[in-house]
N, C-alpha and C positions, 0 to 999 in steps of 0.2 A: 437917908430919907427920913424925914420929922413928921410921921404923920399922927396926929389926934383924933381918933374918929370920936366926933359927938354926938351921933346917934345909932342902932343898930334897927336893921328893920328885917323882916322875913317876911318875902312873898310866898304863898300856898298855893299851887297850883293844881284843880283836880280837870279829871277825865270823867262823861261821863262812863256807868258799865254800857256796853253795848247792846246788853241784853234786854237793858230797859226798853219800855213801851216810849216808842216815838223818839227813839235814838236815830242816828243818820244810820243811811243803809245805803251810802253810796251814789248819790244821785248825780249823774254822768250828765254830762252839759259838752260835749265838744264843739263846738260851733260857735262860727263868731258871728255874734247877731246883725241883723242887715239895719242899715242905717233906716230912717224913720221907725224904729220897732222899741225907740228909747221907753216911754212908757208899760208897753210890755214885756222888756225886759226888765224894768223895775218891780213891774207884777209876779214875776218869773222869782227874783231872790227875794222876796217877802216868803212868797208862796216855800221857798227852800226852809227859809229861816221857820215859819209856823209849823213845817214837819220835822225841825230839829225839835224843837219846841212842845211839840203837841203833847198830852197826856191820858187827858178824859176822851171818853165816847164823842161827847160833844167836839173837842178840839179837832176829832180825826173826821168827824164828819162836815166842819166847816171847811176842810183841806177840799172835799168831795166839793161843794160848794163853789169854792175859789176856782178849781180846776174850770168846773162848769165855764164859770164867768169869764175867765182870761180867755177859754178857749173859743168861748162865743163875742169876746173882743179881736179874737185874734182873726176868727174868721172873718168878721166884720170890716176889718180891712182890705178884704181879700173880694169881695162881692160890689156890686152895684148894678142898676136898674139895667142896664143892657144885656144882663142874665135873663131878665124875665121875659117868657115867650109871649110873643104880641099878642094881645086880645088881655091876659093872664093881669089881676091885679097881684102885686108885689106883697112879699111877705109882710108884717108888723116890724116895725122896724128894730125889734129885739126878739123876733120867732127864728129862736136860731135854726128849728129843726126844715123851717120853711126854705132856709137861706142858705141855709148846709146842702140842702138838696139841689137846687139854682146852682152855688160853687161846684160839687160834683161832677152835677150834669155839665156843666160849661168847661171847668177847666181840668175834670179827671175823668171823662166819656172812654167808652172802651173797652174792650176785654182787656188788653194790658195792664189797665189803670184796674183793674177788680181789685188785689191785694192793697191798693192804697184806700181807696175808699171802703175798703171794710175794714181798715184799721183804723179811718178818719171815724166813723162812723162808733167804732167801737170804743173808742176813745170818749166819746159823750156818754155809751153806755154804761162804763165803768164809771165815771167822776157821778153819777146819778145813784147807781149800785151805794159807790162809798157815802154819798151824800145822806142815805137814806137808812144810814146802817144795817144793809146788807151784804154786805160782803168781810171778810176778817178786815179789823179794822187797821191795825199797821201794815199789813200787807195790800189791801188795798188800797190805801192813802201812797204808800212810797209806790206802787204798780201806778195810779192814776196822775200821780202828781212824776214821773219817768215817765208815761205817756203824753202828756200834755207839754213836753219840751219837747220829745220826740214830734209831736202836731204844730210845735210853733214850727221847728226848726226845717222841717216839712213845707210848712205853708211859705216860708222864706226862702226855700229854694226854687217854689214856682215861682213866683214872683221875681225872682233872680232871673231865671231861664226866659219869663216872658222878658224882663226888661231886656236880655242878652240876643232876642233874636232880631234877627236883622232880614229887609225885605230882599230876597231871592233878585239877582242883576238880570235883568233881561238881556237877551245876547241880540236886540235891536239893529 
């Protein structure tokens, strides 16, 4: 074999240290996202990519930010005006806290449902916390932005189970 190599080249390959400020901290995604959710799924690996990314004060507190928004897009999916009790005007149509409460009541009523709507609920608390830099800031950026997958993927199973149920046969 006649070979001439005419150029040489060397690729570098680095890692970042792990220990750096706003290195990946493992953020778990298992779920396979429910179709029409294409948009916010795409908000989902931004939002990944900016916490690989982030550095400054600022960058972890836009993370708080983002979280807010997806998650108040996500629920916004999830609601509409036959939530609201008759008489009762309807939330602004971006008052997520107004609208959050309408979803709850409507579609996680209950003593069972308590553990979900304080984690639905806690979940806006934290992304506000980080937003505001209050809270440690790499830890509550990878905590809030792991919560708000945890809230998408959440919100996409009710919406699963409503579309999966089916009207009760009458034995006629």
């Amino acid at each position: 074999m006649d070979v001439t190599p005419t150029y040489l080249a060397m690729v570098r390959m680095t890692q970042r240290d792990p220990s750096e400020p706003g290195a990946s901290a493992g953020i778990l995604d298992w779920f396979e996202p429910a179709p029409g959710w294409d948009a916010l799924e795409a908000d989902l690996v931004e939002l990944k990519l900016k916490l690989a990314a982030a550095r400054t004060e600022h960058d972890f507190e836009d993370i708080g930010r983002r979280v807010r928004e997806i998650a108040t897009d996500a629920m916004m999916r999830m609601v509409d005006l036959s939530m609201v009790p008759a008489g009762d005007a309807p939330p602004g149509e971006r008052h997520a806290e107004g609208w959050l409460r309408l979803l709850l009541e409507s579609r996680l009523s209950g003593g069972p449902n308590d553990d979900i709507r304080g984690f639905v609920k806690k979940t806006f608390i934290l992304a506000n916390a980080v937003t505001h830099g209050s809270s440690d800031r790499v830890v509550g950026a990878v905590a809030t932005t792991q919560a708000l997958i945890t809230l998408v993927r959440t919100l996409q199973a009710i919406e699963r189970s409503e579309d999966n149920q089916t009207e009760p046969e009458s034995d006629a």
